[in-house]
C-alpha positions in Angstrom: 8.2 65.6 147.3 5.9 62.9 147.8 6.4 59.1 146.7 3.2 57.7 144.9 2.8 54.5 147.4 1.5 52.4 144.4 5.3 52.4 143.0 6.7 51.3 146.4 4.2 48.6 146.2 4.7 47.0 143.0 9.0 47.6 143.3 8.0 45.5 146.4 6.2 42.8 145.2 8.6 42.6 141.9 11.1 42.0 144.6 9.3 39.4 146.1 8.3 37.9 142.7 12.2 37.6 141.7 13.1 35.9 145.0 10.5 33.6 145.0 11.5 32.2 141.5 14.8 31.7 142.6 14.0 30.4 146.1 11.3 27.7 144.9 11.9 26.8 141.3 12.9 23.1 140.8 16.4 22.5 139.8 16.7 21.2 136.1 18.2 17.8 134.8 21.6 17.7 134.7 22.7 18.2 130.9 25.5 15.3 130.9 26.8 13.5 133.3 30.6 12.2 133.9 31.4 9.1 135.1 35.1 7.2 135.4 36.0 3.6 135.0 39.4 2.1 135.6 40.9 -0.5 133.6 44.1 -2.7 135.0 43.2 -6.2 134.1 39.9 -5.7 135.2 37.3 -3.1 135.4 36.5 -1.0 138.1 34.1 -0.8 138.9 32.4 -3.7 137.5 28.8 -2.7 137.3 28.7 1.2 136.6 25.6 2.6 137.4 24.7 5.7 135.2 21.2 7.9 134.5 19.6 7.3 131.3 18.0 9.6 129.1 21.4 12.7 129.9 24.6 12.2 127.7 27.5 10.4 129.1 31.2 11.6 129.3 32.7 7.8 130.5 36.5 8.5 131.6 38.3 5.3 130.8 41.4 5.1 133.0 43.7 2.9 131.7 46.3 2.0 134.6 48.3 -0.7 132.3 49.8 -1.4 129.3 48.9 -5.2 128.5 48.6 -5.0 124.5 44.8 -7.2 124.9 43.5 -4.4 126.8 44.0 -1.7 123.8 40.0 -1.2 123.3 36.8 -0.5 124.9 34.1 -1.8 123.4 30.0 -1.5 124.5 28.8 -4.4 121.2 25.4 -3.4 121.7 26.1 0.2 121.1 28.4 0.4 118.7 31.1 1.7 120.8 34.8 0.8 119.7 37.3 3.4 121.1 40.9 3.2 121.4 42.7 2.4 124.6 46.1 4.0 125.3 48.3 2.5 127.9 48.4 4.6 131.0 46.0 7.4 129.8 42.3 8.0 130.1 40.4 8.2 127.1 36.9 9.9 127.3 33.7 8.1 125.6 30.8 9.8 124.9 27.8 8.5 124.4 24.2 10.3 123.1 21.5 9.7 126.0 21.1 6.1 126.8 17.8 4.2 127.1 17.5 2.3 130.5 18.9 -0.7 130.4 23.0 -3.2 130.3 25.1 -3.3 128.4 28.0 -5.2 128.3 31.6 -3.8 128.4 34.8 -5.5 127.6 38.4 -4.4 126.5 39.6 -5.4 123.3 39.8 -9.4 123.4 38.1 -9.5 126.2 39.6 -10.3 129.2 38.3 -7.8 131.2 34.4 -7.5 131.4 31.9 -5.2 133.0 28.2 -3.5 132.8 27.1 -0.2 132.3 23.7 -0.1 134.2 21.5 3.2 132.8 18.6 3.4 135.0 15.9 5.8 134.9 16.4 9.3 137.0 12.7 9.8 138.1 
């Protein structure tokens, strides 16, 4: 019984076809991202630097239990989340445009930046 050479030829070249894709397709943008900030009279770190345009899981730890620091806040964005002492609470936010914005804790004793800048 003879093989027809044209099938071993296209089996190889599908082969070849399927390898290739995987070997030198670009790798996607991430979907979200995670990022963690801690809070024990200050934040840690101060200026966060995150990509814009993906959505943001932001892990708050909070290390303390200093009634003033019972919120997060982002003003510019809305953002007013509940801080309980010696847990970490888990913001999300929808896909940021590039750009600061300010971050404090509830009366504002401890201040920082969230820095989205653009993943080109």
């Amino acid at each position: 019984m003879t093989q027809d050479p044209l099938y071993i030829l296209l089996g190889i070249l599908l082969a070849a076809l399927i390898l290739g894709w995987f070997y030198f397709r670009k790798p996607g943008a991430p979907e979200t991202q995670r990022a963690d900030l801690q809070l024990e009279g200050e934040f840690r770190p101060v200026r966060l630097r995150v990509h814009s345009g993906i959505p943001l899981h932001l892990h708050v730890h909070r290390l303390e239990g200093e009634p003033e620091d019972e919120w997060f806040l982002v003003p510019e964005l809305g953002i007013r989340e509940p801080l309980p002492p010696y847990m970490t609470t888990v913001v999300h936010f929808e896909p940021l445009n590039a750009g600061e914005f300010k971050i404090a804790c509830g009366r504002g004793g401890a201040r920082g930046t969230l820095v989205a800048e653009r993943s080109d």
